[in-house]
C-alpha positions in Angstrom: 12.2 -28.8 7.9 15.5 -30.1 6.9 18.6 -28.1 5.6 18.4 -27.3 2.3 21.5 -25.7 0.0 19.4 -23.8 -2.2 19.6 -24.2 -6.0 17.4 -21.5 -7.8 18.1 -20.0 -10.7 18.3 -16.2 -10.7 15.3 -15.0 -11.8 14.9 -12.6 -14.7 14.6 -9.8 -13.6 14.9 -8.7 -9.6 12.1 -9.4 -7.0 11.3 -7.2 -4.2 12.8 -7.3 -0.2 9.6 -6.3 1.9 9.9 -5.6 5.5 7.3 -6.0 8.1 7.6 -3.8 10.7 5.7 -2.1 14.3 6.4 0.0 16.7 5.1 -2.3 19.5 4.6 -5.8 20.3 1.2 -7.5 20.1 0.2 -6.5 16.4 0.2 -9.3 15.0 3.1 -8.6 12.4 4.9 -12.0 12.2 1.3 -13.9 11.8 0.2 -11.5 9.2 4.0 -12.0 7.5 3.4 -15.8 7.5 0.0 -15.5 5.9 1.1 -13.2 3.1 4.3 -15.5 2.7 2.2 -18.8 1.8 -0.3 -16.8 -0.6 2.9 -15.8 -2.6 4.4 -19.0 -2.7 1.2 -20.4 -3.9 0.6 -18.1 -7.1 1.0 -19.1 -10.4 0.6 -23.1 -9.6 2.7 -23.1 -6.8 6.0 -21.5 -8.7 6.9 -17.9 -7.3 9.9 -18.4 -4.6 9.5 -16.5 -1.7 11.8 -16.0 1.2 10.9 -15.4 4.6 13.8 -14.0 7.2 13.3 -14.0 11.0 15.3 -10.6 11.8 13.7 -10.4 15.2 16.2 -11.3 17.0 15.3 -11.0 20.7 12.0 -12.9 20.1 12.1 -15.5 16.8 9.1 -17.0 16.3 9.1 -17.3 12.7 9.7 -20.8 12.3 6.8 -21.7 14.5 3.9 -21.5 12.0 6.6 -23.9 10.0 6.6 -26.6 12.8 10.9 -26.1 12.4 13.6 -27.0 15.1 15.4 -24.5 16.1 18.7 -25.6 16.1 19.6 -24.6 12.3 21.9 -21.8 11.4 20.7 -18.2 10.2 20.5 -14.1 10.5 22.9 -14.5 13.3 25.2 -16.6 12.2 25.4 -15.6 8.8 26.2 -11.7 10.1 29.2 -13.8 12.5 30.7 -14.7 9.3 30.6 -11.7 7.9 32.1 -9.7 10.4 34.8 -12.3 10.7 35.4 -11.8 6.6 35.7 -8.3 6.9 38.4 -8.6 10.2 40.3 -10.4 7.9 40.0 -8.7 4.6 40.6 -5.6 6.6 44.4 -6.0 7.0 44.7 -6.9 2.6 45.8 -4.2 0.8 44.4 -2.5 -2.2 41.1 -4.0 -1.4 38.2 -3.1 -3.8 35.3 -0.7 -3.5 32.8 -0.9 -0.6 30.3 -2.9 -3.2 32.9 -4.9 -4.7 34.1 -5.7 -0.8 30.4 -6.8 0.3 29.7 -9.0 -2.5 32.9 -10.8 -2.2 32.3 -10.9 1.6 28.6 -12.7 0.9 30.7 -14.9 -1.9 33.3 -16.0 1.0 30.6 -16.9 3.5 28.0 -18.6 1.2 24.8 -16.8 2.5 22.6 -19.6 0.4 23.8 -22.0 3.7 21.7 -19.9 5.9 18.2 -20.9 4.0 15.7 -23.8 4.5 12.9 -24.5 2.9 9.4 -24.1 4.8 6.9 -26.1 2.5 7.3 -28.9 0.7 4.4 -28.6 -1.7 5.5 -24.8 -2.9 8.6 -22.8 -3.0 8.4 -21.2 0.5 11.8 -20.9 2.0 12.7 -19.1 5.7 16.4 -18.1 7.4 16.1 -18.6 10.8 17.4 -15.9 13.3 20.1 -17.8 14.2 20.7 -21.5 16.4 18.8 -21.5 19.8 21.4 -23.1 21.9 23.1 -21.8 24.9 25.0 -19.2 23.5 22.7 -18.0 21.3 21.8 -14.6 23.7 25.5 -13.9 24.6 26.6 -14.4 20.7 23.6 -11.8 20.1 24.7 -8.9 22.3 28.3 -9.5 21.5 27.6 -8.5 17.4 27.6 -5.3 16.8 25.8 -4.5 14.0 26.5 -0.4 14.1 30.4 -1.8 13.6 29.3 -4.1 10.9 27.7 -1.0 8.7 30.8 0.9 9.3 33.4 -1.4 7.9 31.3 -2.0 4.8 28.1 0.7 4.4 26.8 -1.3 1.3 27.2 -5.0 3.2 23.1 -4.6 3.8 22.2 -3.6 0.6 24.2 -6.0 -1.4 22.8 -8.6 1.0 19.4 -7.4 0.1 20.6 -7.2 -4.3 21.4 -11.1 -3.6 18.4 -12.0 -1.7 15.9 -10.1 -4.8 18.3 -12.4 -7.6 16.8 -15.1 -6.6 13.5 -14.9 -4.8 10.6 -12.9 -6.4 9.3 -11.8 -2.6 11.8 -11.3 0.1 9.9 -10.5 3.6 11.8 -9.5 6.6 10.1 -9.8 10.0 12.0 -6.8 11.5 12.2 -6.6 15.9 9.8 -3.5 16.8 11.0 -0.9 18.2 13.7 1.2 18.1 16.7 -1.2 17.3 19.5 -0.9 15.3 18.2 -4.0 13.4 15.0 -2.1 13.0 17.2 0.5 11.6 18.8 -2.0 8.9 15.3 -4.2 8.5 13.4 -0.3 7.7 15.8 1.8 5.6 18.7 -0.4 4.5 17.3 -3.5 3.2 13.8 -3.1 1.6 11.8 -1.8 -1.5 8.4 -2.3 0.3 7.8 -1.4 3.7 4.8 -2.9 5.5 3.8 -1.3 8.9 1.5 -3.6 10.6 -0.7 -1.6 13.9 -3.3 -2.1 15.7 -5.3 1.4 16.3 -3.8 3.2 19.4 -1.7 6.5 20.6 1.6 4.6 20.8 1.2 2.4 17.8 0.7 5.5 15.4 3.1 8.2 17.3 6.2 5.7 16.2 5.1 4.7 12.7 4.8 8.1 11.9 8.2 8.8 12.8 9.4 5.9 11.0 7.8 7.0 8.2 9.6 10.3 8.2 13.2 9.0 9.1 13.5 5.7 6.6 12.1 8.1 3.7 14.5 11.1 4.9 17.1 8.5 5.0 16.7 7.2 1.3 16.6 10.8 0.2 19.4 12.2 1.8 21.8 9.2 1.2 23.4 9.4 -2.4 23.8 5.3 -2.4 20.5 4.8 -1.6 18.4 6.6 -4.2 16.1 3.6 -4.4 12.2 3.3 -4.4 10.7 2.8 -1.1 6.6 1.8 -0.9 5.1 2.1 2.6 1.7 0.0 3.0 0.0 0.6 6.7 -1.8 -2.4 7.6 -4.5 -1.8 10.6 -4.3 -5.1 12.8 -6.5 -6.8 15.6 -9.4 -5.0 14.3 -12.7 -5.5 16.4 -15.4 -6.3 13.3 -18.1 -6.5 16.1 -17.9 -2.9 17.4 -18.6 -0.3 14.4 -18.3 2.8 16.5 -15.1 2.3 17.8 -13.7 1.0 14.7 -15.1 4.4 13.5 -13.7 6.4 16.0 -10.2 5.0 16.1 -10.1 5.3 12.0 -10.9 8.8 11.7 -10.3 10.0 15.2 -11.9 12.3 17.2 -9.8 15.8 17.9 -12.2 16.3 21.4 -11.2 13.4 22.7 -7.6 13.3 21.7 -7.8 10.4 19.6 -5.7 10.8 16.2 -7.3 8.5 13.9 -5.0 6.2 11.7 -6.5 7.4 8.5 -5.5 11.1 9.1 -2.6 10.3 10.5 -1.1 8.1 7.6 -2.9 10.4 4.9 -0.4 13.1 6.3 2.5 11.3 7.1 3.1 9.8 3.5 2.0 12.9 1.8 4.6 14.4 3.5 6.8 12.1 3.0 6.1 12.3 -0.7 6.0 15.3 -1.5 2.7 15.1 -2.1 -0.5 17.4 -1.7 -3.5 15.9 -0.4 -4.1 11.7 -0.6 -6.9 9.8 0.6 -6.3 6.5 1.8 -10.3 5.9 1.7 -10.5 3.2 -1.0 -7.3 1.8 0.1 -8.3 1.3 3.9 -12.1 0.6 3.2 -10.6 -3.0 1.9 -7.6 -3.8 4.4 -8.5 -4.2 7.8 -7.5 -7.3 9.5 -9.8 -8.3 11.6 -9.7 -9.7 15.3 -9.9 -13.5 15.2 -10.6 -15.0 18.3 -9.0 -18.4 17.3 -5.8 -16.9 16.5 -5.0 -16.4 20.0 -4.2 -19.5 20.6 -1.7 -21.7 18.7 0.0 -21.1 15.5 -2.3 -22.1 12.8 -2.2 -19.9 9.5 -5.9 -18.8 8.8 -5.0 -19.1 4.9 -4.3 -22.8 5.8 -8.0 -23.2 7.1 -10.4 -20.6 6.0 -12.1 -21.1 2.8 -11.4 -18.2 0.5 -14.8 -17.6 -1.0 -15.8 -16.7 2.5 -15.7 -12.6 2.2 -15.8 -12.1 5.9 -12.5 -14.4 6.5 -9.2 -13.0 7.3 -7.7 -14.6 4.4 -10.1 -12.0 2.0 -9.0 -9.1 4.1 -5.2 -10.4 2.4 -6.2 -11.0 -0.5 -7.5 -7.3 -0.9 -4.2 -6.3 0.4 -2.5 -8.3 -2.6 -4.3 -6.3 -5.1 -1.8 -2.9 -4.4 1.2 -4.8 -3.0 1.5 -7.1 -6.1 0.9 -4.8 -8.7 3.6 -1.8 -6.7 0.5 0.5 -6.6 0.3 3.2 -4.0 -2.6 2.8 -1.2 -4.5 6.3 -2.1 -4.7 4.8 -5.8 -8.2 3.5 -5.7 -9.4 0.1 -5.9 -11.6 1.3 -8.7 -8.4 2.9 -10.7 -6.5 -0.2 -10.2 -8.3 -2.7 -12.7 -8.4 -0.5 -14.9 -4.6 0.2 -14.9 -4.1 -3.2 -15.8 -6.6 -3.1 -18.4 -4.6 -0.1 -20.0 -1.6 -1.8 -19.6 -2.6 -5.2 -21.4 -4.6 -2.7 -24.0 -1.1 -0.8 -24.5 0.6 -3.9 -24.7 -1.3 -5.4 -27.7 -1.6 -3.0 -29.5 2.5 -2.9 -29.6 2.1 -6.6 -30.7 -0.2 -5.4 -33.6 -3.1 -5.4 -32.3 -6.0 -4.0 -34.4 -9.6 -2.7 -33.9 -10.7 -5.5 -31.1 -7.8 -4.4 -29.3 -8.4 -0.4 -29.6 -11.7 0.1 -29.1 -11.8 -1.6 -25.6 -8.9 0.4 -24.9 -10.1 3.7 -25.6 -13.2 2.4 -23.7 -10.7 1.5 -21.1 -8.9 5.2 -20.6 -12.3 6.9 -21.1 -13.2 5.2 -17.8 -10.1 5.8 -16.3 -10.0 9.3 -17.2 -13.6 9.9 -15.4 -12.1 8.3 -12.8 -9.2 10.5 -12.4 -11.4 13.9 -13.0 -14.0 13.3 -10.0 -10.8 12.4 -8.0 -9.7 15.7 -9.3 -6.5 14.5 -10.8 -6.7 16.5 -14.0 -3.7 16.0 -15.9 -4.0 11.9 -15.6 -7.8 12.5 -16.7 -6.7 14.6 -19.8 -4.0 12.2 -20.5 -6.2 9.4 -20.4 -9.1 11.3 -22.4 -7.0 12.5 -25.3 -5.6 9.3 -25.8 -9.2 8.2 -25.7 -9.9 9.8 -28.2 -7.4 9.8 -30.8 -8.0 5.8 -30.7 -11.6 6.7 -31.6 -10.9 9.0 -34.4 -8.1 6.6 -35.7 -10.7 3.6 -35.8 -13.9 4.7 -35.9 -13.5 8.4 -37.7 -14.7 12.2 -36.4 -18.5 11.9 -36.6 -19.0 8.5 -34.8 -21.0 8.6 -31.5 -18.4 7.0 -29.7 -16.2 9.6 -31.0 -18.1 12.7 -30.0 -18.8 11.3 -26.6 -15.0 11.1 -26.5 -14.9 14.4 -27.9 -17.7 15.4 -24.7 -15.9 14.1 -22.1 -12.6 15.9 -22.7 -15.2 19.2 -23.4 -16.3 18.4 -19.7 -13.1 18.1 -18.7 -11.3 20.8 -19.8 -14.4 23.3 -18.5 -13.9 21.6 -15.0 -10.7 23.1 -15.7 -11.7 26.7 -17.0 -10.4 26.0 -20.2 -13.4 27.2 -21.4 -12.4 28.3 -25.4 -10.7 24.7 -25.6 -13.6 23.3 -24.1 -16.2 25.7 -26.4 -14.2 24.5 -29.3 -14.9 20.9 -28.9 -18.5 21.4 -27.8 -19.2 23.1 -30.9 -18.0 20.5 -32.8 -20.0 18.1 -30.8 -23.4 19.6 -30.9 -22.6 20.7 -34.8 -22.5 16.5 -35.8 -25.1 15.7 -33.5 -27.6 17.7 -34.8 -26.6 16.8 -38.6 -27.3 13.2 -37.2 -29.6 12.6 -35.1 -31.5 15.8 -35.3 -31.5 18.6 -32.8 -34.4 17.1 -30.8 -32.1 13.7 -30.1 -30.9 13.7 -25.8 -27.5 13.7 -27.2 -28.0 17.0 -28.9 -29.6 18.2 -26.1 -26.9 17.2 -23.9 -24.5 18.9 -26.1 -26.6 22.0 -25.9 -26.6 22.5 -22.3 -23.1 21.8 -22.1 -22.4 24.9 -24.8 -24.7 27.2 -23.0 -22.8 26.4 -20.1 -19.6 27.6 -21.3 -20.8 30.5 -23.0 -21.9 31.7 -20.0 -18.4 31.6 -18.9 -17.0 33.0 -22.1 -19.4 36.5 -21.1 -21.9 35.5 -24.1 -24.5 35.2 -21.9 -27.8 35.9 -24.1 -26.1 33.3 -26.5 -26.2 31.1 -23.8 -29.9 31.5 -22.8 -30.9 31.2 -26.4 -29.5 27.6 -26.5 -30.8 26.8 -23.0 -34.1 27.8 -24.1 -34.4 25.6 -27.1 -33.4 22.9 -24.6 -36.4 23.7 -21.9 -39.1 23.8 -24.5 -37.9 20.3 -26.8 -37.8 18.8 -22.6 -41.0 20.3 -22.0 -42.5 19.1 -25.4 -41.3 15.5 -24.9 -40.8 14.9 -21.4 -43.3 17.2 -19.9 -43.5 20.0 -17.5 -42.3 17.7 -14.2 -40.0 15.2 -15.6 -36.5 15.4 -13.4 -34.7 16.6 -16.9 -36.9 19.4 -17.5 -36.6 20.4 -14.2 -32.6 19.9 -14.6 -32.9 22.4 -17.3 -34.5 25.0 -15.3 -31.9 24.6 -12.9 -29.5 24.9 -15.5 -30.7 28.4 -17.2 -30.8 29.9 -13.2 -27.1 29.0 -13.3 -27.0 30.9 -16.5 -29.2 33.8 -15.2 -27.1 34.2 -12.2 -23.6 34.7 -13.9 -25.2 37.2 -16.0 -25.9 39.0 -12.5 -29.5 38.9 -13.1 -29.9 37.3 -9.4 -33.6 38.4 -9.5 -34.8 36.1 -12.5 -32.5 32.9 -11.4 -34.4 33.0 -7.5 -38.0 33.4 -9.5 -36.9 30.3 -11.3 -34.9 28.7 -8.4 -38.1 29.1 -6.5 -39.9 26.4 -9.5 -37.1 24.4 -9.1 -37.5 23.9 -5.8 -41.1 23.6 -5.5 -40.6 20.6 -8.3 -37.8 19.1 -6.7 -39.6 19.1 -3.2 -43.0 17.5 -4.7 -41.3 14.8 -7.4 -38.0 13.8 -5.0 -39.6 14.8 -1.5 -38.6 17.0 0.9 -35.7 15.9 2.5 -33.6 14.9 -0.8 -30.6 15.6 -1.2 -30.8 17.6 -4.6 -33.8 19.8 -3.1 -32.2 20.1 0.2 -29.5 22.0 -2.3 -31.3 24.0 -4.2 -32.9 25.6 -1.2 -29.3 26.3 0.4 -28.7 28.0 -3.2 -31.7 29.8 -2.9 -31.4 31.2 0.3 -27.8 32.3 -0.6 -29.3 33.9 -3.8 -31.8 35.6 -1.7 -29.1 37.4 0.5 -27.0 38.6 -2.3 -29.8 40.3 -3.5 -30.2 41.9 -0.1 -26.8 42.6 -0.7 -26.1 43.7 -4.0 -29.9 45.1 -4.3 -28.2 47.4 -7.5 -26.8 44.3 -8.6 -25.4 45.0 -12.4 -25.5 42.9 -15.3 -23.0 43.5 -17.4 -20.6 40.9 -16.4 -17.7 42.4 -17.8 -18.0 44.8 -14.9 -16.8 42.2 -12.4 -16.7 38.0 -12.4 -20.0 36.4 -11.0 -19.5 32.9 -10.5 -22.1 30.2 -12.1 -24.4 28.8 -9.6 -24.3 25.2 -10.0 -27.4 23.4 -9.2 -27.2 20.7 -11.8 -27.3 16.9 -11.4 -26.1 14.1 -13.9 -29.2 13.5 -16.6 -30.0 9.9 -14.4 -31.5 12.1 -12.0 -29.1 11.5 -8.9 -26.6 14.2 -7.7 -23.3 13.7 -8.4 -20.8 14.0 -5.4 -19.1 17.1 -5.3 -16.4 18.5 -3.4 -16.6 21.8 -1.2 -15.3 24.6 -3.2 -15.1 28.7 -2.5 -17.3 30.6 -4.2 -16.3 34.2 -5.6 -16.9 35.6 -2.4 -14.3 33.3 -0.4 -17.1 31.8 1.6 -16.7 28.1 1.2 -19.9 27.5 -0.9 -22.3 24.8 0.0 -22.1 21.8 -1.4 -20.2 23.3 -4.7 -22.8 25.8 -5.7 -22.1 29.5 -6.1 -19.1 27.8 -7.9 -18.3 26.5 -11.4 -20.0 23.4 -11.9 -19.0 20.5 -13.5 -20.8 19.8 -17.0 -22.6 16.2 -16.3 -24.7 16.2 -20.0 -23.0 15.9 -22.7 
């Protein structure tokens, strides 16, 4: 790897300075660094320039996976000349402002000196730590880097503005530890901050601290109001041994083991200002694994493995790649993520013109997403996404297509999941009004649109409306379906709901008692939907021991809709735990207002 005084353009718009840090030794940081380095390099035919910087000092090993000599000039060096600018430009007087200083600093010293290029066959480029000769440790101790940040606070970050002009990916192998190059590679120099660990008590401890000081630090800083995206990346990761991959991922209280999954779900919500985040999706994907081969030598594995192979390393980066390329945040799921981009490129055309083969897949596009978002609970994205929805279907296709009034349905569901319920009753009615002037009122659509009215009448207090409509639904399912087909016996299920906000808690266990009988002989059992209703039945059971005067006018107090329905496939939709009317956490969402799954 020969010098190289680098010539690229400046790119057209700023890339991004990444730093890979942890806490200990032994993770595996600098390999994983090197891996994701060469997969950048290589995108788009071999054209994105990417940088890699070897800011751990006290043990460079960067330029190994590069077969380089060690004897060229970099981080060390390059920070020598600065300091030595800034001794001199210290005695001028009338010098500029701290900014204006640092850049004229870098300009003086020619920090483009510092960089080789890695590759020949793609634009991969490294700065050594510094030259490895005799010198080398006592020239180390004698900089002081604490000194360097006081005579010019914005030298780092002016660095890093350079640096981002002309590389789309900058990564920083920062020292672990506590350092104060740590401190500089974690809070003054990057965008992205990558925290590579491998699953024990020390590991996690100091990560979560360094989560909570470099975001404290970019908060509390007026100069350094800049984005900052923190991506944990589990290392060393024994494939072969489920339980304790288990154990150490979600942790076990008992046995005082923490659990990397809670522990980062906390620590960036925290540091986010953010309420509760899953990192389920997001760590499901990225775990690198434990390669026994790796030990030895320092081959890259995304030099050698074949990338079709799903259970190679090089997948487990690739999967990482699809939030760190894209800026998206590891509890956005990998199931919202494609479909972000599709909304994007949809949004985009349609600026360029686009017509009806541009629209209609993206309204299909933000239906998806919005479903997404509402059984992540995210409500306001979902009715963002499902009102833009469908506006593109009334704008294209007109109020009484079907595409349109399933729209229409799924922002009904929506905003009922919501208690919305005359917004949602409004857009029902409309609903069920076309589909019966269309496909006639014994059509599944209408029927779906039914139940889903009857539903919300029942929380509107027009409950004998409600059971009318749920009614006409039983007997068209009983006259087409038959007596024991799953969406007959849905629609039981459905009218106990209805019974039991009316408070008539007698009539909804008769029927519950059907329901469960039917569930027990057509699912078996053990299934999960009549495993339910018989936890529903037994709680209706005891509120009527109770309540045994139980009154039904429910204007006299709020009784909450049992909810015992599934989607119309069949198969229960997953629910979260929610408290009931009494403030006993409900089982598995019943005693609770369900969410409409027939529209």
């Amino acid at each position: 790897m020969e010098p190289h005084r680098l010539s690229l353009p400046p790119l057209d718009e700023p890339g991004e300075v990444v730093t890979f840090y942890s806490h200990k030794g032994g993770a595996g940081r600098t390999m994983a660094l090197a891996n994701l380095a060469v997969m950048l390099a290589r995108r788009n035919n071999a054209t994105v320039p990417t940088l890699m910087i070897d800011w751990d000092m006290e043990a460079p090993g960067l330029h190994h996976y590069f077969r380089a000599n060690q004897e060229g000039a970099g981080v060390l060096e390059l920070f020598e000349a600065c300091r030595d600018q800034l001794l001199r430009r210290s005695r001028l007087v009338g010098e500029r402002d701290d900014e204006q200083l640092a850049q004229a600093v870098l300009d003086a010293v020619g920090w483009e000196q510092f960089i080789v290029r890695a590759d020949q066959s793609r634009p991969l480029f490294l700065m050594r730590a510094g030259r490895q000769d005799a010198s080398y440790a006592e020239r180390l101790a004698r900089l002081d880097w604490e000194g360097l940040f006081d005579a010019c606070p914005a030298l780092f970050r002016v660095f890093a503005d350079n640096l981002a002009r002309r590389f789309r990916h900058v990564l920083v192998d920062s020292r672990a530890g506590r350092t104060e190059t740590a401190g500089i590679c974690t809070t003054l120099l990057p965008t992205k901050l990558v925290l590579v660990f491998t699953p024990n008590r020390q590991h996690l401890d100091g990560l979560e601290g360094l989560v909570q000081r470099a975001t404290t630090w970019r908060r509390s800083h007026e100069d350094e109001q800049r984005p900052l995206l923190i991506y944990p990346l589990p290392s060393r990761i024994e494939m072969d041994d489920s339980a304790q991959r288990a154990l150490w991922r979600r942790g076990d209280p008992e046995r005082g083991i923490p659990g990397y999954q809670p522990v980062f779900e906390r620590a960036l919500a925290e540091a986010y200002g953010l309420g509760r985040i899953s990192l389920e999706s997001y760590f499901d994907e990225v775990q690198l694994q434990q390669v026994r081969s790796l030990g030895c030598g320092e081959q890259l594995p995304v030099n050698a493995d074949e990338e079709d192979d799903r259970f190679s390393i090089t997948r487990t980066f690739q999967a990482f790649l699809g939030w760190f390329l894209g800026g998206y945040r590891p509890w956005q799921s990998r199931e919202e993520i494609p479909l972000l981009n599709a909304v994007a490129q949809g949004r985009a055309a349609m600026e360029r013109g686009g017509g009806r083969g541009v629209s209609l897949p993206l309204a299909r596009d933000l239906a998806l997403l919005g479903e997404l978002y509402r059984r992540e609970g995210r409500f306001d994205q979902a009715a963002a996404c499902l009102d833009e929805s469908l506006s593109l279907h009334v704008l294209i296709l007109g109020d009484d297509h079907a595409d349109t009034l399933d729209s229409k349905a799924a922002l009904a569901d929506l905003l009922f999941e919501q208690e919305k319920y005359e917004e949602a009753h409004f857009l029902q009615e409309s609903v069920l009004e076309a589909r019966e002037r269309m496909f006639g009122a014994a059509a599944t659509g209408t029927l779906n649109a039914s139940s889903a009215l009857a539903a919300t009448l029942a929380q509107l207090g027009q409950v004998p409306e409600a059971l009318a409509l749920q009614d006409a639904v039983i007997d068209a399912h009983r006259r087409y379906l038959g007596n024991e087909h799953l969406v007959t016996v849905e629609s039981l299920a459905m009218r106990a709901d209805i019974l039991c906000h009316g408070g008539h808690i007698d009539q909804a266990a008769d029927l519950l008692e059907q329901v469960l009988a039917l569930r027990a002989r057509l699912l078996g059992t053990e299934h999960a939907d009549t495993v339910r209703t018989r936890k529903v039945l037994a709680q209706a059971k005891s509120r009527m021991k109770q309540e045994p005067h139980a009154v039904h006018d429910t204007h006299q107090r709020e009784h909450r809709i049992v909810s015992v329905e599934q989607p119309r496939t069949g198969y229960p939709a997953a629910a979260s735990p929610r408290h009931g009317a009494s403030g006993e956490l409900a089982v598995e969402n019943e005693l609770s207002t369900p969410r409409i799954g027939m529209r």
